[in-house]
N, C-alpha and C positions, 0 to 999 in steps of 0.2 A: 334510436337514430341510426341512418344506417353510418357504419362505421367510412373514414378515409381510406385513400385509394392503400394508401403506406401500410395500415393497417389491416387491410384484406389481403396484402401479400403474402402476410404469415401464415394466413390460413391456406393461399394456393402451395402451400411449400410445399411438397411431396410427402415428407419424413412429418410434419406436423398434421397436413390431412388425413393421414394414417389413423394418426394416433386418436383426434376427435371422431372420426369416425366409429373408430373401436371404442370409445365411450360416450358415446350419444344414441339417444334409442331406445326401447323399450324401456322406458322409463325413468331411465338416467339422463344427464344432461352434465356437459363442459364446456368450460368458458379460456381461451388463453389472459392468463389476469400477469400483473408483476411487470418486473423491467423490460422485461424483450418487446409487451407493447408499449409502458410508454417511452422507449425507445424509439422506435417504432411511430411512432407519434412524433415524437420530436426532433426525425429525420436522423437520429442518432445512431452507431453501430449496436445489431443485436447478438445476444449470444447466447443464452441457453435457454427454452421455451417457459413456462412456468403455466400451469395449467390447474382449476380448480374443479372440483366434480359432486354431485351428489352422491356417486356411488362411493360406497365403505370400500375400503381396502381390497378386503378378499374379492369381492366382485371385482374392484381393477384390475386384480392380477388374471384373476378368470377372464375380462374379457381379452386381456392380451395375451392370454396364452391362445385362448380360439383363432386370436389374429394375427398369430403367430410372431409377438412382438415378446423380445427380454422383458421380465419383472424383476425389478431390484427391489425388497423391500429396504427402504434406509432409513425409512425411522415411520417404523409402525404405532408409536406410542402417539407420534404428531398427526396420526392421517397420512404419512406420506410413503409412495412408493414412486421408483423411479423407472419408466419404460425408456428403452434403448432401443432405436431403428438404427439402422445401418452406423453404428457407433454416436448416434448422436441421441444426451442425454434429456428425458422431460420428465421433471420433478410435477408432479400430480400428487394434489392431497386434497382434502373429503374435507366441503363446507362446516367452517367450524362455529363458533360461537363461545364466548368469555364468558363462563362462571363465576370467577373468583380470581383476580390477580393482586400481587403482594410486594409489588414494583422492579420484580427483580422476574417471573417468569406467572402464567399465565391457566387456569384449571381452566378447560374447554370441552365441552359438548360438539360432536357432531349433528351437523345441521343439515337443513337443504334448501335455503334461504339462501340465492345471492347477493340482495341490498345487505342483511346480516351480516355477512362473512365481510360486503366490503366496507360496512360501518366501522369494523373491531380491528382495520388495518391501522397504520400512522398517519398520512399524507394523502390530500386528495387525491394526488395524482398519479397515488399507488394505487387506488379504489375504481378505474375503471376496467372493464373486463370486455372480452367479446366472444359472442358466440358464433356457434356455426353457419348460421345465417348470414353471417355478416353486420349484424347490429351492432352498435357500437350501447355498452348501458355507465351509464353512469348518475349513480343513485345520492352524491354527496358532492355533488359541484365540480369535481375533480376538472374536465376539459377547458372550461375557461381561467383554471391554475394553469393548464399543464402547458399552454400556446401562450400563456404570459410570463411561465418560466417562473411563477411565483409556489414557494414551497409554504405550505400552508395544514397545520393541525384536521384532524377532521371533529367536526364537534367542538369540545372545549380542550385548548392545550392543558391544561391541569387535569384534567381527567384523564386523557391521553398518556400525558407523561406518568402521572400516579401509576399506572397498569405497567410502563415499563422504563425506569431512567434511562435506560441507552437510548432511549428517543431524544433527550437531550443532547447526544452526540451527532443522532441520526439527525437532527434538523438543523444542524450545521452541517455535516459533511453533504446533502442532501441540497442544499443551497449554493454550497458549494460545489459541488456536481452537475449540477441544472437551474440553478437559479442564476435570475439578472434585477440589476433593482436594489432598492434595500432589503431586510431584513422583514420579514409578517413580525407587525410592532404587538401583537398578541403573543405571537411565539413566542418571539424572543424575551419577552417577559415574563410568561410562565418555566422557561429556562433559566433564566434570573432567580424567580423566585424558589422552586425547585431543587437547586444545583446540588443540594446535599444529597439528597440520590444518587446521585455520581455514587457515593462510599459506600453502599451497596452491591454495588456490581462488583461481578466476577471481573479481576485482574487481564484476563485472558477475553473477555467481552471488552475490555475499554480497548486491548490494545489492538483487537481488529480496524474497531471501526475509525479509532483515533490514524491509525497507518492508510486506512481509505482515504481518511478526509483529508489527510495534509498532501495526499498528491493530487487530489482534484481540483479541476478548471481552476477554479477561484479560491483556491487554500490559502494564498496571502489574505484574503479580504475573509474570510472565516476565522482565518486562527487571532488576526487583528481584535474580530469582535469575541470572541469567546477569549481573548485576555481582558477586555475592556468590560467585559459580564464576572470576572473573577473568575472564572473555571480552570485555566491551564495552571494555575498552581496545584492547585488538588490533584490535576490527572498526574502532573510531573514530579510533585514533591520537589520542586526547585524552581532555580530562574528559567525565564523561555526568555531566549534571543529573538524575539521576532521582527526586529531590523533585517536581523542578520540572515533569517529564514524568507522575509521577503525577498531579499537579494540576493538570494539562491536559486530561486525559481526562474527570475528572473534572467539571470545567467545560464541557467538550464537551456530555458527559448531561444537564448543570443547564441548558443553553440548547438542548438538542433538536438537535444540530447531528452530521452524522455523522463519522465517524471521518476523520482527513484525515491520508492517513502523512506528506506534506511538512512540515507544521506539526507533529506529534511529531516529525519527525527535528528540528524546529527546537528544539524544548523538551528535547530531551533531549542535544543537542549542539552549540546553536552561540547563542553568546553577541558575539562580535564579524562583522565581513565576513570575518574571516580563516579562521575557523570553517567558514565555507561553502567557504571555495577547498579546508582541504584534506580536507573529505567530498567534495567535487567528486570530485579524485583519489584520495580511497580509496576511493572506491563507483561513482565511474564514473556520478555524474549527471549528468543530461542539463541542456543548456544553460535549459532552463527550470525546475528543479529546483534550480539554483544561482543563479540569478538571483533568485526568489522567495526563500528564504534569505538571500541576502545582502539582499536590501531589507526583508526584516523586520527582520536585524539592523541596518542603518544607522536605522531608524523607533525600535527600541528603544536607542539610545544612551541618550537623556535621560528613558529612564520607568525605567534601571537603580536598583533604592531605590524606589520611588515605592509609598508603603504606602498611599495613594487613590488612587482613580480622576482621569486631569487633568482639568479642566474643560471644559466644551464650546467654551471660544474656542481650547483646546489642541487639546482633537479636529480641531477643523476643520485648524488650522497643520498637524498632524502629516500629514492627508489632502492637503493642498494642499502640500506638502514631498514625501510618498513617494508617493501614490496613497492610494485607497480600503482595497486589499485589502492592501497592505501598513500602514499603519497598523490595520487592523482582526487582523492577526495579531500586532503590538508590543503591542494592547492586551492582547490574549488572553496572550503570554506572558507580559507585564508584572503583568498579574490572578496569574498562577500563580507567578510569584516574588515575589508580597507576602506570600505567606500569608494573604490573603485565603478567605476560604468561597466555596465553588463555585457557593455563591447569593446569594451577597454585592449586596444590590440598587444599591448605587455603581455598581461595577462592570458590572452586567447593564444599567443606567441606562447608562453609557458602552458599552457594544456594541451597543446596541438604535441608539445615537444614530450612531454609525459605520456602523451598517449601513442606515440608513432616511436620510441626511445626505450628497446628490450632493456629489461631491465638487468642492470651491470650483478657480472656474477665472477668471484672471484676466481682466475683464471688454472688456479692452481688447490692441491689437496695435501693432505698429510701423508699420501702414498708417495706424492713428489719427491716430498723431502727425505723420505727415507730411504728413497732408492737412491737419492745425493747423497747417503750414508748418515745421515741423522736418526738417533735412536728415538725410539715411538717413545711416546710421554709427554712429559714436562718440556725437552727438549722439542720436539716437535711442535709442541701448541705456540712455544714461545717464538720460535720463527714462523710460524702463519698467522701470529699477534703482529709481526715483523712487516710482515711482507703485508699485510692486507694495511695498512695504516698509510707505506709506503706507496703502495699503488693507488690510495681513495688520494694521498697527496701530490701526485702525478696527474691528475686525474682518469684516472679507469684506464690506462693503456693497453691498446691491442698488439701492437707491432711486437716481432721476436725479441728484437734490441733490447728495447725497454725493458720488457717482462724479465729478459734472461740477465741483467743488472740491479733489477731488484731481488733477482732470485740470491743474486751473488751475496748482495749487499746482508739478504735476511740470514743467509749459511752462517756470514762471517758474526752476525748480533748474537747468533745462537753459542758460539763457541764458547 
């Protein structure tokens, strides 16, 4: 069929014509397949091309070097190499075909079949491809998914899923992404029935896809149902807050703020530091992914209950105790386990104030005091124990007055 207008623009794009060109021809043939069309399709932003080909590797690279295009080889065991035009990257891999999968990854033959290649995908609506004619092929229903926004198996979801469990994440975050509607009542029961596959997969596999899905379109209405299917105990090894993770998102919206999957993995699972150590080890987060975690939780110890907003001399304490950005994430969860409204003006009055409010830095050092004549040590720490206690009970004061009475007052504690 011939392909939509939306859809042939990829192909007018300069930097992609290139590229089909230079692998179309004497006997080869490419297709742009993947997210960028059905993106593309679904009026959606696109972003990096994805492109399938009969030609083997070596001849990709050969024809791009004739065409005087980069060749990246980045994963030649997959089929795939990756051609650069003017800095912009297209992942190009060589029609494949399933041999033998073991739920966890996939033994494949190269092929030259494009119905094949798009049988052995996930998702209809990942299976349609287009050529350089302009045809739009779609060999497994895909189209009439992909304009009803319905995420749907291709073939049988047990089978599908059998070949890889992260598909059971993939057809939540995937619904959640692009889908409207309920739930494919197949799917989601072959997900159901499956789900111990989950404990299969690589640590470092759950926690990509799992941090995809909970910032996408409709992560409240996913993470809902994959608690109410039994899964988010197993991914998390613990409780999921998902009141509280809904009402985060939603807060997000009411403050213009974009999707942040750290802070939902916060709202939705982790309530003490402890919380954080053991997502650390079940998702295989990275040292600053656990670190930002555990300091929101330590910032929200004392806003646990707290059904107003604290005041602004709290604001500041809480900033000058954890930082800026970790008290500005305690408030945000703090807002979402009060049951507070997502436009709650308290509230949005305490975030506006955290986030426009440098954060308070104690005005003075241990060089201070020593040039006051206080000797380095014991001494010293004990009057900036002094003085800093005395200034959070002041609250933060700037003026010389102030500061230089506190300073008095810490000399004289020290003696």
């Amino acid at each position: 069929m011939k392909a939509p207008a939306a859809a042939l623009a990829l192909l007018e794009e300069p930097r992609t014509a290139r590229v089909m060109a230079a692998l179309n021809g004497a006997g080869e043939a490419a297709r742009v397949v993947g997210g960028a069309l059905r993106n593309a399709l679904m009026g959606l932003p696109v972003a990096d091309v994805d492109i399938a080909a009969t030609a083997m590797p070596q001849e990709v690279m050969a024809r791009a070097l004739a065409a005087g295009i980069k060749a990246v080889p980045t994963g030649l065991d997959h089929g795939t190499v990756t051609l650069v035009v003017d800095g912009a990257p297209f992942e190009v891999t060589t029609l494949r075909e399933d041999v033998e999968t073991d739920g966890r990854r996939a033994v494949v033959r190269h092929g030259r079949d494009f119905d094949a290649d798009a049988r052995r995908r996930d998702f209809t609506m990942n299976a349609l491809s287009l050529s350089a004619d302009g045809a739009l092929h779609d060999p497994v229903g895909g189209l009439p998914d992909l304009l009803a926004r319905r995420v749907r198996f291709i073939g049988s979801p047990r089978q599908r899923i059998a070949e890889d469990y992260l598909r059971i994440l993939r057809f939540f975050r995937f619904h959640a992404a692009y889908g409207d509607g309920p739930f494919d009542a197949e799917g989601l029961a072959a997900c159901v029935a499956l789900r111990d596959g989950l404990a299969t997969l690589s640590r470092e596999r759950v926690r990509v896809e799992l941090l995809k899905l909970i910032a996408a379109r409709r992560a409240p209405q996913a993470v809902a149902q994959i608690a109410q299917a039994g899964l988010l105990g197993p991914l998390l090894a613990g409780v999921a807050y998902v009141a509280r993770f809904g009402r985060l998102t939603r807060i997000e919206t009411a403050m213009g703020l974009r999707p942040d999957a750290t802070l939902r993995l916060a709202a939705l699972a982790v309530l003490v530091t402890e919380d954080a150590v053991r997502l650390r080890d079940m998702l295989r987060l990275s040292n600053a992914e656990t670190e930002r975690l555990s300091k929101a939780a330590r910032a929200l110890a004392p806003l646990h209950g707290a059904v107003a907003p604290p005041a602004p001399g709290e604001l500041r304490h809480l900033m000058f105790a954890h930082g800026q950005r970790a008290a500005r994430d305690a408030a945000l969860l703090a807002h979402a386990e009060s049951g507070a409204g997502a436009e709650d003006a308290g509230w949005l009055s305490a975030h506006a104030f955290l986030r426009d409010t440098p954060e308070p830095r104690l005005p003075f050092s241990g060089g201070d005091l020593i040039a006051r004549g206080l000797s380095p040590g014991t001494q010293v720490g004990r009057a900036l124990k002094h003085l800093q206690a005395g200034w959070i009970r002041a609250g933060f004061p700037k003026d010389a007055v102030t500061l230089a009475r506190l300073l008095d007052e810490a000399l004289a504690a020290s003696e």
